[in-house]
C-alpha positions in Angstrom: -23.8 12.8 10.2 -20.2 12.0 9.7 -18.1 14.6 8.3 -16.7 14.2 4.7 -12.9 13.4 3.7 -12.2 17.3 2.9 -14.4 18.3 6.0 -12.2 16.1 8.6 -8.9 17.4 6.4 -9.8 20.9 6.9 -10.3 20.5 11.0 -6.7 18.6 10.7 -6.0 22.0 9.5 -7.6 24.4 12.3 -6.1 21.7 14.9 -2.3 21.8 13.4 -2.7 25.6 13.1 -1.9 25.6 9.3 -3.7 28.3 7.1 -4.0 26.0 4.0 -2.0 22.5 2.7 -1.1 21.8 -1.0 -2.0 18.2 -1.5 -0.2 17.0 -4.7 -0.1 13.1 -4.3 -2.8 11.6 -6.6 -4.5 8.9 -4.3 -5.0 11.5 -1.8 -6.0 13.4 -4.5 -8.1 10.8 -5.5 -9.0 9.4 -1.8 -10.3 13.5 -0.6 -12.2 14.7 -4.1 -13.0 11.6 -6.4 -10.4 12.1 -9.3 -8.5 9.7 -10.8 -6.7 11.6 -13.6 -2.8 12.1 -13.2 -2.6 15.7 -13.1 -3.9 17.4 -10.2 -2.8 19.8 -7.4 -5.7 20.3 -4.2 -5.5 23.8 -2.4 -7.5 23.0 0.9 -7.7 26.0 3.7 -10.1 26.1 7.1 -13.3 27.2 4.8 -12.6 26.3 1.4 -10.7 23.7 -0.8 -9.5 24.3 -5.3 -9.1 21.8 -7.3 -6.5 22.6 -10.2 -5.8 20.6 -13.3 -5.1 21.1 -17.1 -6.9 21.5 -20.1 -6.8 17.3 -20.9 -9.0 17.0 -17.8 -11.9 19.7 -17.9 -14.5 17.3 -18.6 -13.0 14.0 -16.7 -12.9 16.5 -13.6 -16.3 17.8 -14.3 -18.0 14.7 -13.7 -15.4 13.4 -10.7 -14.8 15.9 -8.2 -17.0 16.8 -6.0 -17.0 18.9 -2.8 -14.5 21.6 -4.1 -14.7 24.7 -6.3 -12.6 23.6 -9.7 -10.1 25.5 -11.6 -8.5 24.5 -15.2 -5.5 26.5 -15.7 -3.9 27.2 -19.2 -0.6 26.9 -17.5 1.5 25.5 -14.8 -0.7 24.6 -11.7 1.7 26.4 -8.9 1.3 29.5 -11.4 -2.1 29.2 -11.7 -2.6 29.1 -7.3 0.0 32.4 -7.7 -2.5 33.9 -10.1 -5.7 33.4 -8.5 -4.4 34.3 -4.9 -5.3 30.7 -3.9 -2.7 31.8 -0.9 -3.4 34.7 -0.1 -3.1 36.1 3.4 -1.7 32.6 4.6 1.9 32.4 6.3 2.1 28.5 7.3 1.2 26.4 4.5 1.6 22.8 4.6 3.0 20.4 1.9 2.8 16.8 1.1 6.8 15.9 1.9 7.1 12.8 1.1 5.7 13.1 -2.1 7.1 16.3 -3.3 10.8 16.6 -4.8 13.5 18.9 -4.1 12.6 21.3 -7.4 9.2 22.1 -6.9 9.8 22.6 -3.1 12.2 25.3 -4.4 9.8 26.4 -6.5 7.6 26.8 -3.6 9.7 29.0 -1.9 10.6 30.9 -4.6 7.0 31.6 -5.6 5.0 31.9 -2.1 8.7 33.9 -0.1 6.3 35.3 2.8 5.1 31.7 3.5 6.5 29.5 6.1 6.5 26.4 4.2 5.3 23.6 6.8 6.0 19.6 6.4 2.5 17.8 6.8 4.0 14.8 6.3 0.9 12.1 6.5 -1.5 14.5 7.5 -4.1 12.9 4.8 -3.0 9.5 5.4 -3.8 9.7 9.1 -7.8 10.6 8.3 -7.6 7.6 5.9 -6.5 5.3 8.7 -9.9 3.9 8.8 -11.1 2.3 5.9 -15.4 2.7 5.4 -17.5 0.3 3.8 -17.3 1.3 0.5 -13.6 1.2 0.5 -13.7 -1.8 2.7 -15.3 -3.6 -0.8 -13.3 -2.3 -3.1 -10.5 -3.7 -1.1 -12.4 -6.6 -1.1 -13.3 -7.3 -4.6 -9.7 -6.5 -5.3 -8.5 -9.4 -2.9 -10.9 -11.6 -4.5 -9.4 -11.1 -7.6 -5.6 -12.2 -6.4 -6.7 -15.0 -4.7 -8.2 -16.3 -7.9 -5.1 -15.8 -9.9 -3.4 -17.5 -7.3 -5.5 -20.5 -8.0 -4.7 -20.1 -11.5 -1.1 -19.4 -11.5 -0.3 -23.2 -9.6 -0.8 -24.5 -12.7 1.5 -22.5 -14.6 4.5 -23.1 -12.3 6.8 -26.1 -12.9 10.3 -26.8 -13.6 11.9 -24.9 -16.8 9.3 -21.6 -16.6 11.3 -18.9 -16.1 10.1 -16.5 -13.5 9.3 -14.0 -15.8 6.4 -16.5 -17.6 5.1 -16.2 -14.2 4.9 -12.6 -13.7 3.4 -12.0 -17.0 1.1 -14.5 -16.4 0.1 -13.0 -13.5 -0.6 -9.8 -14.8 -2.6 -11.0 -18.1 -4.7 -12.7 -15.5 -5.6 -9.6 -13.2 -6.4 -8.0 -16.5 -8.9 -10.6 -17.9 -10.6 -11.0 -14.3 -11.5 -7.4 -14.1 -8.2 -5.7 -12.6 -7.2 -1.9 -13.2 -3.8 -3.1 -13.2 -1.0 -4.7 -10.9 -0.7 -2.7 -7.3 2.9 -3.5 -8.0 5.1 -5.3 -10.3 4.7 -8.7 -9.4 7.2 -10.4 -7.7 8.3 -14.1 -8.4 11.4 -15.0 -6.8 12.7 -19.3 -7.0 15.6 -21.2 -5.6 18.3 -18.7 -4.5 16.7 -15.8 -5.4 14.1 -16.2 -2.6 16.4 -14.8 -0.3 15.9 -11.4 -1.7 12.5 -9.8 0.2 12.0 -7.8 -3.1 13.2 -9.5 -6.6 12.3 -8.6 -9.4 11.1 -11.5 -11.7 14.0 -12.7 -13.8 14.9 -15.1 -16.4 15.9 -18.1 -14.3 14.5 -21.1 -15.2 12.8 -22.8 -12.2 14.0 -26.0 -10.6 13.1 -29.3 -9.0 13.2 -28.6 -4.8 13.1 -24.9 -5.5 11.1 -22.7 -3.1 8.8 -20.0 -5.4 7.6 -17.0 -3.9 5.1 -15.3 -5.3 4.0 -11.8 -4.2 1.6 -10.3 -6.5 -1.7 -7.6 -6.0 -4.0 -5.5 -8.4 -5.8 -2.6 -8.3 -10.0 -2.1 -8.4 -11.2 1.6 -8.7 -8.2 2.7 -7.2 -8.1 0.3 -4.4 -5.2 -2.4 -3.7 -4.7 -6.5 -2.9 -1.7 -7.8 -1.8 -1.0 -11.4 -1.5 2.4 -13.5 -0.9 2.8 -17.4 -0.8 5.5 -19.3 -1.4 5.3 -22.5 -2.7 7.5 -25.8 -3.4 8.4 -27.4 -6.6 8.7 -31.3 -6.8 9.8 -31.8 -3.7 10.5 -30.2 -0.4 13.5 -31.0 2.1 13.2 -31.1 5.9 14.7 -28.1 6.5 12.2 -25.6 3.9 9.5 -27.2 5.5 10.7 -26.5 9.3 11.6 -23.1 7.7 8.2 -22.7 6.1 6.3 -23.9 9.5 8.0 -21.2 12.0 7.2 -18.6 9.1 3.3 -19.9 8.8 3.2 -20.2 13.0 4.4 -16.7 13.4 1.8 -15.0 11.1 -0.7 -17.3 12.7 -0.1 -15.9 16.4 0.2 -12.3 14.9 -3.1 -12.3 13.5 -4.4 -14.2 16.5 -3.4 -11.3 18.4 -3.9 -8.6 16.1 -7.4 -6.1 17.7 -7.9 -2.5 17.6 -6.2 -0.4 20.0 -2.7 -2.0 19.8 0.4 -0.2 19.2 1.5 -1.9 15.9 5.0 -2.2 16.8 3.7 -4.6 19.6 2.3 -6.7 16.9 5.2 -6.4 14.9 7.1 -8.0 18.1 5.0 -11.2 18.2 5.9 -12.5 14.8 9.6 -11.7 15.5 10.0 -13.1 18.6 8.2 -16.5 17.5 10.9 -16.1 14.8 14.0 -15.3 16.7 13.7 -17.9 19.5 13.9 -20.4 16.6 16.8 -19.5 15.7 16.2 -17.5 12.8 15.6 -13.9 13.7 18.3 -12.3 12.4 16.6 -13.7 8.7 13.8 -11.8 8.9 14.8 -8.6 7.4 12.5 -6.4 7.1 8.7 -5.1 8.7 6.0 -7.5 9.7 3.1 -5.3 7.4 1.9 -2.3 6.4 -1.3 -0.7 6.0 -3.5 -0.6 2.5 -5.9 1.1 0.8 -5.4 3.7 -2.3 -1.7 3.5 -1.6 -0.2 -0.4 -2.0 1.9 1.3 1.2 0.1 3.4 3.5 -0.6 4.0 7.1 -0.5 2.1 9.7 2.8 1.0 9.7 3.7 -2.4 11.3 7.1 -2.1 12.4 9.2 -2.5 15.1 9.8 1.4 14.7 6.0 2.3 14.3 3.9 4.8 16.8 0.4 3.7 14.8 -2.0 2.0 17.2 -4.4 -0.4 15.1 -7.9 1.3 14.6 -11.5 -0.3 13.7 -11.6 -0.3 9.7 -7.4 -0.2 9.3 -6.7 -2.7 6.6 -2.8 -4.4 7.2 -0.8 -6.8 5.5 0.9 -9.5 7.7 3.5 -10.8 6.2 6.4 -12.5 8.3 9.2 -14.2 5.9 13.0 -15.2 6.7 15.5 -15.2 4.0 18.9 -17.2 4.1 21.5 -15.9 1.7 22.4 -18.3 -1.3 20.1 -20.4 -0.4 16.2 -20.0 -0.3 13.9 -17.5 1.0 10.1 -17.7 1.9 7.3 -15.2 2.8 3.7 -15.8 3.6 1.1 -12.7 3.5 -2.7 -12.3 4.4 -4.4 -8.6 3.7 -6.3 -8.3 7.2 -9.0 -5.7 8.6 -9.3 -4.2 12.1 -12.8 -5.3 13.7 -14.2 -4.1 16.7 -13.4 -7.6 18.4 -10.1 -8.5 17.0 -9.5 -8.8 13.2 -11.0 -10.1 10.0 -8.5 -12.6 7.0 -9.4 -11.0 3.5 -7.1 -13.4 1.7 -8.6 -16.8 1.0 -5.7 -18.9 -0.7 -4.2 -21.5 1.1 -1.4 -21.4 3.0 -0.5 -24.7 4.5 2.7 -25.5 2.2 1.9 -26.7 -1.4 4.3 -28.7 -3.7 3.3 -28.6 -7.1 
């Protein structure tokens, strides 16, 4: 039988020789005992794992978490794992940091002085490398969802909508099909504006010959999409579409050659290099992908910088773009799972360039 999330997370523990880890971000929270609240601290040591949260969440965590002894304490969480010796008799305790600031690290130290505080960073992203079924069709039903309000959102886009229409358009739409929420603040980025990887929807009016990117996901039980096409308004000139065709080609051959096993900086290199020997590498600015589940960002990461390999069940974005300053930008992104033979599109919206 396979060993559950805590289970694998405590022999993480007995192999990286740490007597105990506070986990304190909320999806891995959320990904190890069930709950989804957004107050929570995890104590996990070799044999045993506490659950802490407050008063607002004795009868939500009741019914969610499972596979942990639960404690609701009256007052700060780090006080209550002081009082109740949660610690005790450990000297190298990990900690979650990346996701803990400065101030409670000094609390730490302050509060636990014979403890050699430990960075684990990852430690519970690395056992959620590999996605299982049931988190396989969240992700799923999640990409379902954009890709219909991708269908839906061609018809809203024309000249004279300002991008923020779009966005909130967007997100009314992920709402009424079922969503949680947006994974992320959508982004809708036209004309000029394209050229920045990460704008923020704004009030610019959208033009004939404008180039719209769209990147947009939602969230379904806790699980992420995340979708990005660009798109053309009216009318296209020669040198967006050439632009647009290298960008499509180079996503093409890196999910062609995406398959477990690979170091995903290799695959990162294939869409850049089908990029830069067009002419345009020094345009593509930032990582190929990056890995998603409970976090819209999350392990593997597809970068040029990366030491992940690509395992069975890994879900990745691919998402090659190139962005010329003042002028247009473009981006085209599929969610994709790792399969024993190579790898499996979740997205299904089109991608061959469409003018509306």
């Amino acid at each position: 039988m396979a060993l559950s999330r805590l289970a694998r997370l405590r022999e993480r523990l007995r192999t990286t020789k740490l007597d105990a880890i506070l986990v304190s971000s909320l999806p891995n929270i959320r990904y190890l005992t069930g709950f989804t609240g957004s107050h929570a601290l995890l104590v996990v040591r070799p044999r045993s794992a506490v659950f802490l949260t407050d008063g607002r969440y004795a009868g939500q965590s009741r019914e969610e978490v499972r596979g942990c002894r639960r404690l609701v304490a009256p007052y700060s969480l780090l006080e209550a794992v002081t009082e109740n010796g949660l610690l005790a008799g450990c000297r190298r305790v990990g900690f979650e940091s990346q996701h803990v600031t400065y101030a409670v690290y000094r609390e730490l130290r302050r509060r636990f002085p014979g403890v050699r505080l430990w960075p684990a960073s990852d430690i519970v992203e690395q056992i959620a490398l590999a996605k299982d079924a049931r988190e396989l069709a969240l992700i799923n039903r999640a990409v379902g969802l954009t890709d219909s309000v991708f269908q839906e959102i061609l018809e809203v886009i024309r000249p004279g909508v300002r991008e923020l229409e779009i966005a909130a358009e967007i997100s009314y739409l992920h709402r009424t099909k079922g969503a949680e929420k947006d994974a992320f603040e959508p982004i809708v980025a036209s004309g000029e504006r394209g050229a920045l990887p990460h704008a923020r929807a704004s009030g610019r009016r959208i033009k004939r010959g404008d180039f719209v990117t769209l990147d947009f996901g939602c969230t379904v039980d806790g699980y992420s999409s995340d979708l990005t096409r660009t798109v053309a308004v009216g009318s296209v000139s020669r040198r967006k579409r050439e632009a647009y065709e290298l960008v499509l080609a180079a996503q093409r051959e890196a999910i062609q050659a995406a398959r477990p096993g690979m170091w995903a900086s290799e695959l990162d290199r294939i869409a850049r290099e089908r990029i830069r020997k067009a002419g345009y590498g020094k345009f593509f600015t930032h990582s190929l992908g990056h890995g998603l589940g409970l976090h819209v960002h999350e392990r593997p990461r597809v970068s040029s910088l990366s030491r992940d390999r690509l395992v069975i069940g890994s879900v990745i974005t691919i998402e090659p773009g190139v962005y010329l300053p003042g002028e247009f930008g473009l981006r085209i992104e599929d969610d994709v799972a790792i399969t024993p033979d190579g790898c499996r599109v979740l997205t299904s919206a089109p991608k061959e360039l469409l003018v509306v």
